[in-house]
N, CA, C and O of each residue as an XYZ file, in Angstrom:
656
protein
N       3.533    -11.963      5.292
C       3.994    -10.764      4.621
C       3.075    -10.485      3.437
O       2.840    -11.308      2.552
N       2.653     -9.438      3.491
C       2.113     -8.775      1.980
C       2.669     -8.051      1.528
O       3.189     -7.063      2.045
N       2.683     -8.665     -0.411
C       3.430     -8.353     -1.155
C       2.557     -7.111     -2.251
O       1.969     -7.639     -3.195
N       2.494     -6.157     -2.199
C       1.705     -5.084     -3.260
C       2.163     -4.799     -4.031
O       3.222     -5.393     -4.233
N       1.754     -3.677     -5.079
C       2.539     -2.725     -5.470
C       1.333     -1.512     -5.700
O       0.278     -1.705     -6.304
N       1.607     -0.674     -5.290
C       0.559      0.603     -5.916
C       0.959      1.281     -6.936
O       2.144      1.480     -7.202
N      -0.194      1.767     -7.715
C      -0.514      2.595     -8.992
C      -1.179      3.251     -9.297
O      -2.258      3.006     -8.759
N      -1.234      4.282    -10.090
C      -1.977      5.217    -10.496
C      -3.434      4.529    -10.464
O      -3.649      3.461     -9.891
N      -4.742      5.535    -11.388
C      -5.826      5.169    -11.119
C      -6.243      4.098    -12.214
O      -5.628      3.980    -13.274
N      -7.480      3.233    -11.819
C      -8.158      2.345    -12.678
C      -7.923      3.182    -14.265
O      -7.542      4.335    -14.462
N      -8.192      2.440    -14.953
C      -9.129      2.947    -15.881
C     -10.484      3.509    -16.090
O     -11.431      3.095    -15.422
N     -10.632      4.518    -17.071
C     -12.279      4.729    -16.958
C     -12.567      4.650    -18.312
O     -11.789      4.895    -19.234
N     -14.039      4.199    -18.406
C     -14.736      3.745    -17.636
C     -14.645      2.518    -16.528
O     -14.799      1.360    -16.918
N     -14.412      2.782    -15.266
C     -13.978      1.622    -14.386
C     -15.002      0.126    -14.312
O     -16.078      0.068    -13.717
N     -14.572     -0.628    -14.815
C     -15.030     -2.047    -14.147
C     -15.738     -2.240    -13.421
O     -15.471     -1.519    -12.459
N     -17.020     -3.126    -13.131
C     -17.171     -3.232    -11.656
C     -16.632     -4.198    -10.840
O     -16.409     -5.354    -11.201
N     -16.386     -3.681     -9.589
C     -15.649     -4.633     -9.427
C     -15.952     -6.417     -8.749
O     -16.966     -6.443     -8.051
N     -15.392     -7.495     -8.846
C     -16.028     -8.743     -8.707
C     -15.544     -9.169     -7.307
O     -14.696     -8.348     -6.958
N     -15.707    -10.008     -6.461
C     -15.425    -10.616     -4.805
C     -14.580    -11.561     -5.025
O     -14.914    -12.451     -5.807
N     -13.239    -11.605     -4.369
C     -12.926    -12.418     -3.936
C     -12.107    -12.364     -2.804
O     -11.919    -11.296     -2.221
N     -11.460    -13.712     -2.337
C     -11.142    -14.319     -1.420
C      -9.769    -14.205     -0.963
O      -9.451    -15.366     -0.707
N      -8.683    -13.377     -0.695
C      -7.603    -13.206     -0.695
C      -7.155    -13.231      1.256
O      -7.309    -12.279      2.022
N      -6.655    -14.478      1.579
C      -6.198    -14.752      2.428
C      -7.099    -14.696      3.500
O      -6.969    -13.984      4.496
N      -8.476    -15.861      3.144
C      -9.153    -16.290      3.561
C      -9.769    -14.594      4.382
O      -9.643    -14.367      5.585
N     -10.416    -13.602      3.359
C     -11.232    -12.408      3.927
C     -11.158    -12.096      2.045
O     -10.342    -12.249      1.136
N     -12.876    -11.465      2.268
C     -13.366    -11.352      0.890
C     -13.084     -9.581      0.460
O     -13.324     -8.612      1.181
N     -12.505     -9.582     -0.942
C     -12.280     -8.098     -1.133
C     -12.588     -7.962     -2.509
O     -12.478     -8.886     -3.315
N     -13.047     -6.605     -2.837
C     -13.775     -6.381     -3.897
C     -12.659     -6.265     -4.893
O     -11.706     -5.668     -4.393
N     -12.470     -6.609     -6.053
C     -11.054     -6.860     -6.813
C     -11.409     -6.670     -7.771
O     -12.615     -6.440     -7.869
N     -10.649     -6.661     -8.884
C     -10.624     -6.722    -10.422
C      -9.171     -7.469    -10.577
O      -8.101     -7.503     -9.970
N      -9.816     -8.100    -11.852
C      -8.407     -9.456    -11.729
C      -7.434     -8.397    -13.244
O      -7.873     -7.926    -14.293
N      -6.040     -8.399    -12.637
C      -5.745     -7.428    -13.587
C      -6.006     -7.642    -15.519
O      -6.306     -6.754    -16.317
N      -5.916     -8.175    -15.621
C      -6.305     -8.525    -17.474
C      -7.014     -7.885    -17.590
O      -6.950     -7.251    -18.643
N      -8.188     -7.566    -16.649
C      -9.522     -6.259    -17.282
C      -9.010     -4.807    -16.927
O      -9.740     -3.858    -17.210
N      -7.969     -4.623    -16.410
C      -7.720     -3.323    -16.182
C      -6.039     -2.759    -16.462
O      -5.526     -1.702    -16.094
N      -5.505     -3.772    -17.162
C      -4.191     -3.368    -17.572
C      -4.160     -2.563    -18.788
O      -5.169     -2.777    -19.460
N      -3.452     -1.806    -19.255
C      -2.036     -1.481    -18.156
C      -2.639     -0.580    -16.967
O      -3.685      0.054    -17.105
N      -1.942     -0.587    -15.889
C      -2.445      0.184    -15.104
C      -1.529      1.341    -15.085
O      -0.321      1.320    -14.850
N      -2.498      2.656    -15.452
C      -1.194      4.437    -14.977
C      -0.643      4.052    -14.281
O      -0.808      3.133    -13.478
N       0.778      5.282    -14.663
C       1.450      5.224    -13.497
C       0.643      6.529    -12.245
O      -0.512      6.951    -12.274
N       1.630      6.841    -11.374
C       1.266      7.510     -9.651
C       1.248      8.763    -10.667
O       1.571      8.542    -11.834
N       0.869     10.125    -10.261
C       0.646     11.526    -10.772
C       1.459     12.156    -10.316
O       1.096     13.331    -10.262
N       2.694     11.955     -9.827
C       4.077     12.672     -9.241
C       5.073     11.775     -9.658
O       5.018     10.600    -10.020
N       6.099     12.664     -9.519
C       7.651     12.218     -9.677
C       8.522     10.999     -8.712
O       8.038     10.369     -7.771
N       9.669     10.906     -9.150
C      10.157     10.360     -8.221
C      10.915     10.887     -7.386
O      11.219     10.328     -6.333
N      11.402     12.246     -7.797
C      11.880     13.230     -6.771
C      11.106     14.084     -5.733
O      11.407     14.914     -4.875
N      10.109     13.574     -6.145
C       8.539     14.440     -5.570
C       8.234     13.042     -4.264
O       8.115     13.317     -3.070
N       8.172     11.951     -4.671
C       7.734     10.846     -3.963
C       8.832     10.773     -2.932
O       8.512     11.074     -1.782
N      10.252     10.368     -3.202
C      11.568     11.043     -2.304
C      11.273     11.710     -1.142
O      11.335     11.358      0.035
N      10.915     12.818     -1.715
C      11.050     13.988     -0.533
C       9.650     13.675      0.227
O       9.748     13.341      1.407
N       8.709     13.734     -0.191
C       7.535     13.136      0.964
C       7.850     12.070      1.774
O       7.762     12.327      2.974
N       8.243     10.773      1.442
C       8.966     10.102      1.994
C      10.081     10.523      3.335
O      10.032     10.319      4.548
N      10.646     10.911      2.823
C      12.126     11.292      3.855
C      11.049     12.519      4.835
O      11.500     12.790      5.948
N      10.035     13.044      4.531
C       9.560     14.163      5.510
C       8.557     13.223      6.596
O       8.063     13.762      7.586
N       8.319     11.712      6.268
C       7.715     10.655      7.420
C       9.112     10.603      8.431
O      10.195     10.270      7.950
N       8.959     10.988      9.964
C       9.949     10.598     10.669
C      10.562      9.176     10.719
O      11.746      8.959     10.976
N       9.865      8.466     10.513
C      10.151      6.767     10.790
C      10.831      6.126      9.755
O      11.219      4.958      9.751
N      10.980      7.153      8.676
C      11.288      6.798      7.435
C      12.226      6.353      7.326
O      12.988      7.023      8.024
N      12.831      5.466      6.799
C      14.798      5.501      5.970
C      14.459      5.475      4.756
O      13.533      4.807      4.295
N      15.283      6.295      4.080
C      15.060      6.683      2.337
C      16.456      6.384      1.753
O      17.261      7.209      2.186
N      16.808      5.821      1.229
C      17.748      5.829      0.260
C      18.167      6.468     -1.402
O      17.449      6.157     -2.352
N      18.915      7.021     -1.519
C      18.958      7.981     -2.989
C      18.354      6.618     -4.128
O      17.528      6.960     -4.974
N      18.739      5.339     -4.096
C      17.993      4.675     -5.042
C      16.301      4.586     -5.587
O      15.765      4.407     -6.681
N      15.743      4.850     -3.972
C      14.143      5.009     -3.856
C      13.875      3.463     -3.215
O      12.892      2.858     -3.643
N      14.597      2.915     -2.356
C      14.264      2.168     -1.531
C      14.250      2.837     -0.060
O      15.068      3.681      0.307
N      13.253      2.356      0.677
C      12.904      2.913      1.907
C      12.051      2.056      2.758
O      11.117      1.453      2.230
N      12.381      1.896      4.565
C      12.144      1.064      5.071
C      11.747      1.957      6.490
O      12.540      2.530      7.236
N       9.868      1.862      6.637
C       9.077      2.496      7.984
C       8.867      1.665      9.035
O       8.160      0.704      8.734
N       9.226      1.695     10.145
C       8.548      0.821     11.433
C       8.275      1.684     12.509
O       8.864      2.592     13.095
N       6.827      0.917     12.605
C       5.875      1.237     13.410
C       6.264      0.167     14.524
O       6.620     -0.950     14.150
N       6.211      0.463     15.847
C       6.730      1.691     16.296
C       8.405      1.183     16.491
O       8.764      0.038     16.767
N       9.075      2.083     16.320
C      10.309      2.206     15.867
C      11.169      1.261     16.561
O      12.213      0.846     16.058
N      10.635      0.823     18.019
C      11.391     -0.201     18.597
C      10.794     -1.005     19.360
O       9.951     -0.451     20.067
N      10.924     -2.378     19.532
C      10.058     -3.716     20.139
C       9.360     -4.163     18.675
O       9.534     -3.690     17.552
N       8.643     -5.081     19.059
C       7.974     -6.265     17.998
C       7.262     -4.987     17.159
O       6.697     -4.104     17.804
N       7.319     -4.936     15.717
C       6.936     -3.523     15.101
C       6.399     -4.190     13.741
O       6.692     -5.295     13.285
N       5.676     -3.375     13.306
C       5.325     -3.313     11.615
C       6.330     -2.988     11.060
O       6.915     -2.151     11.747
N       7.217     -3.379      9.511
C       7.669     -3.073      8.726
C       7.257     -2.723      7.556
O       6.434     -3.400      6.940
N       7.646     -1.889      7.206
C       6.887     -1.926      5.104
C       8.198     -1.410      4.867
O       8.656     -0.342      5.273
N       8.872     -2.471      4.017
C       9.922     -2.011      2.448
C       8.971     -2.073      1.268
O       8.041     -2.825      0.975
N       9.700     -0.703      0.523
C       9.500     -0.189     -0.821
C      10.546      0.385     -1.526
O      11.584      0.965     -1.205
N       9.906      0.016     -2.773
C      11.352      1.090     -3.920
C      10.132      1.471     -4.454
O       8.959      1.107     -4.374
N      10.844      2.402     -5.081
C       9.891      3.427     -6.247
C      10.282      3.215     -7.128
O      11.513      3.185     -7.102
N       9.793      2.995     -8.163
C      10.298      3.047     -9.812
C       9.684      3.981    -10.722
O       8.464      4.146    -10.691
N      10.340      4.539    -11.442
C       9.898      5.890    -12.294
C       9.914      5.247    -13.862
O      10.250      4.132    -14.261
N       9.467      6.287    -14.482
C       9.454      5.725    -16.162
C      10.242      6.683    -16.954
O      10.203      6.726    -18.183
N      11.009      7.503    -16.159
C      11.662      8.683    -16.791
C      10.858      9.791    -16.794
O      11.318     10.699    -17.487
N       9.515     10.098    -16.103
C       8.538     10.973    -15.998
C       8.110     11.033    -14.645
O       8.540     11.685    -13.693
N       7.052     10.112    -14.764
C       6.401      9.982    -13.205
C       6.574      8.534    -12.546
O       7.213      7.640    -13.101
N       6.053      8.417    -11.526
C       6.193      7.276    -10.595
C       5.591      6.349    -10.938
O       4.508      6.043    -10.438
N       6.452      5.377    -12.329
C       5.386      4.082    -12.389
C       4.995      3.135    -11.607
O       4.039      2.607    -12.174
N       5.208      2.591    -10.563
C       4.542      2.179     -9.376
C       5.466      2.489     -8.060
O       6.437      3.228     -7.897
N       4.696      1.544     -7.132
C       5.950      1.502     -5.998
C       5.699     -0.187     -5.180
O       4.748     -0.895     -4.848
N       6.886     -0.223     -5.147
C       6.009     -2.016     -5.027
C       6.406     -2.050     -3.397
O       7.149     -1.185     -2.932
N       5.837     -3.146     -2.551
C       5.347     -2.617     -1.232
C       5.379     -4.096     -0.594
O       4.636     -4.993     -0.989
N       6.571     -4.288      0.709
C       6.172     -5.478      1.250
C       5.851     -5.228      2.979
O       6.667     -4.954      3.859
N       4.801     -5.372      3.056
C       4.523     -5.144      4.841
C       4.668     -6.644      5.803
O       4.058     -7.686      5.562
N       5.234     -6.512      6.458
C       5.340     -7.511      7.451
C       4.958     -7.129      8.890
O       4.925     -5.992      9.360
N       4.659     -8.367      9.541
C       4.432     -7.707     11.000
C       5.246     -9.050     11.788
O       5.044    -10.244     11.564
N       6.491     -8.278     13.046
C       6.961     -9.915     13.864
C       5.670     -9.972     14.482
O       4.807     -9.096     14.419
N       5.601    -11.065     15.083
C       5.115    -11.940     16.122
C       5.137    -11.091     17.036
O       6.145    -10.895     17.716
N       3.922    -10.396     17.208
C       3.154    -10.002     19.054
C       3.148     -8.574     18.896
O       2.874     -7.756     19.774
N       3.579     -8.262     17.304
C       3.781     -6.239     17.313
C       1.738     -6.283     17.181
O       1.152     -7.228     16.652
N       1.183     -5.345     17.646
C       0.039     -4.834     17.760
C      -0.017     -3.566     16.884
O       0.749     -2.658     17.206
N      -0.795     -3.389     15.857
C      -0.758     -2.572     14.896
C      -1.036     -1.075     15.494
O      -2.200     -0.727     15.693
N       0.127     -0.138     15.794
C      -0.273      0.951     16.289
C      -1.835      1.685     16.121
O      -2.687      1.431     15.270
N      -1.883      2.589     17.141
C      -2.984      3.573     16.594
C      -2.378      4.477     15.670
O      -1.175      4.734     15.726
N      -3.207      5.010     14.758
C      -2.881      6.027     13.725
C      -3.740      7.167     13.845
O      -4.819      6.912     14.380
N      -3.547      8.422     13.473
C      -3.462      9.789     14.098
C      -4.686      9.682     13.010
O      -5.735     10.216     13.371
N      -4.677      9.124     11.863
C      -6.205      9.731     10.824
C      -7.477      8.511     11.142
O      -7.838      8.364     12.310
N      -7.740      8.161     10.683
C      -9.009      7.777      9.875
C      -8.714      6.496      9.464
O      -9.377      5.507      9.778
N      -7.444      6.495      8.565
C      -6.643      5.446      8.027
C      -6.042      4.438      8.974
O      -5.846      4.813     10.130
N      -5.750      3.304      8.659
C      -5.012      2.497      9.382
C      -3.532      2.368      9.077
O      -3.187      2.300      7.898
N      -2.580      2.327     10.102
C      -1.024      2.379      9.999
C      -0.758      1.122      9.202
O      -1.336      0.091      9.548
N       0.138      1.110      8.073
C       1.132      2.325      7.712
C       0.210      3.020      6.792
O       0.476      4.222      6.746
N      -0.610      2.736      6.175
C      -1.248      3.584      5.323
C      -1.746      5.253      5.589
O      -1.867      6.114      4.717
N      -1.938      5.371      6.769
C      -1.990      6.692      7.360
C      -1.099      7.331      6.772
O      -1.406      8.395      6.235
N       0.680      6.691      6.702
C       1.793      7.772      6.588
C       2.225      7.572      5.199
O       2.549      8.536      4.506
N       2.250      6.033      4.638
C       2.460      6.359      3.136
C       1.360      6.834      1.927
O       1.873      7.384      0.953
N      -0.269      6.642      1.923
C      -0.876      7.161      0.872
C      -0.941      8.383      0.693
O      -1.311      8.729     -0.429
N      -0.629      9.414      1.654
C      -0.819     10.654      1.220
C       0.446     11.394      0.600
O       0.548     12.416     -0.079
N       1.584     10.266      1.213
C       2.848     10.748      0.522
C       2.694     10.136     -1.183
O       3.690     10.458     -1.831
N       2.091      9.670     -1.662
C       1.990      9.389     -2.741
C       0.515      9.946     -3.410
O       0.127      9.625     -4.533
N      -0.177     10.800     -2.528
C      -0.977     11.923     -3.790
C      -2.444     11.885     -2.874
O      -3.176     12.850     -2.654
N      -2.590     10.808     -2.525
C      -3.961     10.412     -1.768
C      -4.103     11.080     -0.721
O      -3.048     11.377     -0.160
N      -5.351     11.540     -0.100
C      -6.832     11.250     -1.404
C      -7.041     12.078     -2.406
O      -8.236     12.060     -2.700
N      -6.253     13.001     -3.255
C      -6.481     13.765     -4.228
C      -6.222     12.907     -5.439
O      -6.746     13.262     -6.494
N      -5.434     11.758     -5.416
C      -5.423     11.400     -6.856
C      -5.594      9.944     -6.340
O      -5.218      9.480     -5.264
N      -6.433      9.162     -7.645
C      -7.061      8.466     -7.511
C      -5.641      6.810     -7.317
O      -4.830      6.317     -8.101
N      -5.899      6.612     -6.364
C      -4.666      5.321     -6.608
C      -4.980      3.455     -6.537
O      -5.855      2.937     -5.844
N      -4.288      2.927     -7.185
C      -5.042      1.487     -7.125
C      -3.868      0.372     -6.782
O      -2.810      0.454     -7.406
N      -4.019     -0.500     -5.953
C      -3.262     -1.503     -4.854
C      -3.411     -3.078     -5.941
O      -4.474     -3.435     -6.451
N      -2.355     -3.663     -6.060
C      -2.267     -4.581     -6.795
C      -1.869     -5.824     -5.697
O      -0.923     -5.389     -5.039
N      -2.262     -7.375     -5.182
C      -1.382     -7.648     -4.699
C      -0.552     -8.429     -5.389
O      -1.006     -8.707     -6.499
N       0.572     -8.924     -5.136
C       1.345     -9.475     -6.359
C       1.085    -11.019     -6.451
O       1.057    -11.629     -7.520
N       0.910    -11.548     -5.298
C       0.713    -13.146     -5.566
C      -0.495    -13.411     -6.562
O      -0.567    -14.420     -7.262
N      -1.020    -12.843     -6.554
C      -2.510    -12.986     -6.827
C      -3.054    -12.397     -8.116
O      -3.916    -12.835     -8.878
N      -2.195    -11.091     -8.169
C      -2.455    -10.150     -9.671
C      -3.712     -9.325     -9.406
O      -3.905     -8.401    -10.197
N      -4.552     -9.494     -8.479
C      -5.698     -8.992     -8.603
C      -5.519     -7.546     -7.604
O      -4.814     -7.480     -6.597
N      -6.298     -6.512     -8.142
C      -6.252     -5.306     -8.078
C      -7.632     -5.033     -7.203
O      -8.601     -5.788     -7.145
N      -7.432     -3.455     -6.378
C      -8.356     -2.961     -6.173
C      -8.316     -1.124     -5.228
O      -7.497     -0.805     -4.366
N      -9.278     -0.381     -5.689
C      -9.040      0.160     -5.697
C      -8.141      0.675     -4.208
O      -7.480     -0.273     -3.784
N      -8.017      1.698     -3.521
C      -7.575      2.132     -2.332
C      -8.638      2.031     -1.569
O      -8.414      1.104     -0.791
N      -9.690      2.491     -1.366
C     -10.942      2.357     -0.517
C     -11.072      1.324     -0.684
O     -10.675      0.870      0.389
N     -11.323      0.596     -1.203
C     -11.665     -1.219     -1.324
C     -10.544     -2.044     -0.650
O     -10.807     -2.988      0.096
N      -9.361     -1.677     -0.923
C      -8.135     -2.001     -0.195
C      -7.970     -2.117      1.242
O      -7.648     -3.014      2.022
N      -8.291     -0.945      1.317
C      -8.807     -0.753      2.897
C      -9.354     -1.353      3.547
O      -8.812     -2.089      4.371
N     -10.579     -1.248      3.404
C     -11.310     -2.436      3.910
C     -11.151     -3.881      4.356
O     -11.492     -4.541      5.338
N     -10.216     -4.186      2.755
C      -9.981     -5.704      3.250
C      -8.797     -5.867      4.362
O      -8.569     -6.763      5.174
N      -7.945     -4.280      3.984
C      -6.546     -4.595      4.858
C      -6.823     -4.587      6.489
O      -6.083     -5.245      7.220
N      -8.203     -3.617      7.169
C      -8.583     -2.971      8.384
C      -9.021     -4.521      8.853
O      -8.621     -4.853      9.969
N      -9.937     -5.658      7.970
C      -9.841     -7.097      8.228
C      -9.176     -8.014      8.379
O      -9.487     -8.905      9.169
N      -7.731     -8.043      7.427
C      -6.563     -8.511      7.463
C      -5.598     -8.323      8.688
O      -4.713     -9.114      9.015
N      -5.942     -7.061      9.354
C      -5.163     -6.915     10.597
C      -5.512     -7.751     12.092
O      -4.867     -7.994     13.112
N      -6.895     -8.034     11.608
C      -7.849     -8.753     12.425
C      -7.694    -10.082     12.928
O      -8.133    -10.552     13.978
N      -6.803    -10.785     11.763
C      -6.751    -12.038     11.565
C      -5.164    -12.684     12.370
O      -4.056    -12.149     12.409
N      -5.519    -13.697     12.805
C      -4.073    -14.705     13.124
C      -2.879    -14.831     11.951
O      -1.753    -15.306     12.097
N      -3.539    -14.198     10.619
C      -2.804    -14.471      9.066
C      -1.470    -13.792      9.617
O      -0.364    -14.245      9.915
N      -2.167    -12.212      9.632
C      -1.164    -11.177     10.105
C      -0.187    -10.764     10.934
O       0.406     -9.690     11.038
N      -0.119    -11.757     11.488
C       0.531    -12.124     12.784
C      -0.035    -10.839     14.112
O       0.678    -11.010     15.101
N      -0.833     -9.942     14.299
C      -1.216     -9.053     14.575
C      -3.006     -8.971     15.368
O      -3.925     -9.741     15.088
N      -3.041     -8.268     15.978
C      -4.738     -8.542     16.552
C      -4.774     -6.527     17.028
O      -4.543     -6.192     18.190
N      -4.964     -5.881     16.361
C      -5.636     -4.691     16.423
C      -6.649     -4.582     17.061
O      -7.565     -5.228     16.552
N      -6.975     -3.943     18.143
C      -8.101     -3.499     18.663
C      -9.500     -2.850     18.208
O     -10.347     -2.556     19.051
């Protein structure tokens, strides 16, 4: 299971960022101490809500917990999230993806890899700049960098998963 949370953008002037090793596959990171506090998301939480609940796969709850599976029935991807607000905008959203045993990471309709296809754009992306924290670890990086390591991570026996 991976444990995240996403957030608004780096800081600027941004860091560069340093390599490491997060579940045996190398990803370009910043260890958070050089980049805290991190913004919050550039929308609401009534704004984040309703994008949410407009993903079919979605379950949304009025608290801002919500639970997607890919594909909706047999061995599937999960991602639970809550949203947390600051009384303004969306100070993060913290993010746990799991996969059972033998689910095969759907195809996804963009560019992106599932679930990320259906949740980053509900949270602003690619128009606003967003940054992926994982929690065991503390170390940060941006969304494109994220990517990368996650499109590898799916790759692996870790994930319980083997993507084509």
């Amino acid at each position: 299971m991976l444990r995240l949370s996403l957030h608004g953008p780096l800081p600027t002037p941004r860091p560069e960022p340093n390599h490491a090793t997060i579940e045996e596959i190398l990803a370009a990171v910043h260890p958070a101490p050089d980049v805290m506090p991190l913004a919050p998301l550039s929308l609401t939480f009534d704004e984040a809500a309703a994008r949410l609940q407009a993903i079919p796969q979605c379950f949304f709850e009025p608290d801002g917990a919500f639970l997607i599976r890919f594909p909706p029935r047999g061995p599937a991807w999960c991602v639970e999230g809550e949203l947390y607000d600051n009384g303004q905008l969306l100070h993060y959203v913290a993010l746990r993806i799991r996969c059972e045993r033998g689910a095969p990471l759907p195809k996804s309709s963009s560019d992106l890899p599932l679930p990320f296809a259906e949740l980053l754009p509900a949270f602003g992306w690619p128009h606003a700049d967003l940054t992926v924290q994982w929690v065991e670890s503390g170390l940060v990086a941006t969304v494109d960098d994220f990517l990368i390591w996650f499109r590898d991570w799916t790759r692996t026996p870790a994930s319980g998963s083997q993507s084509p």
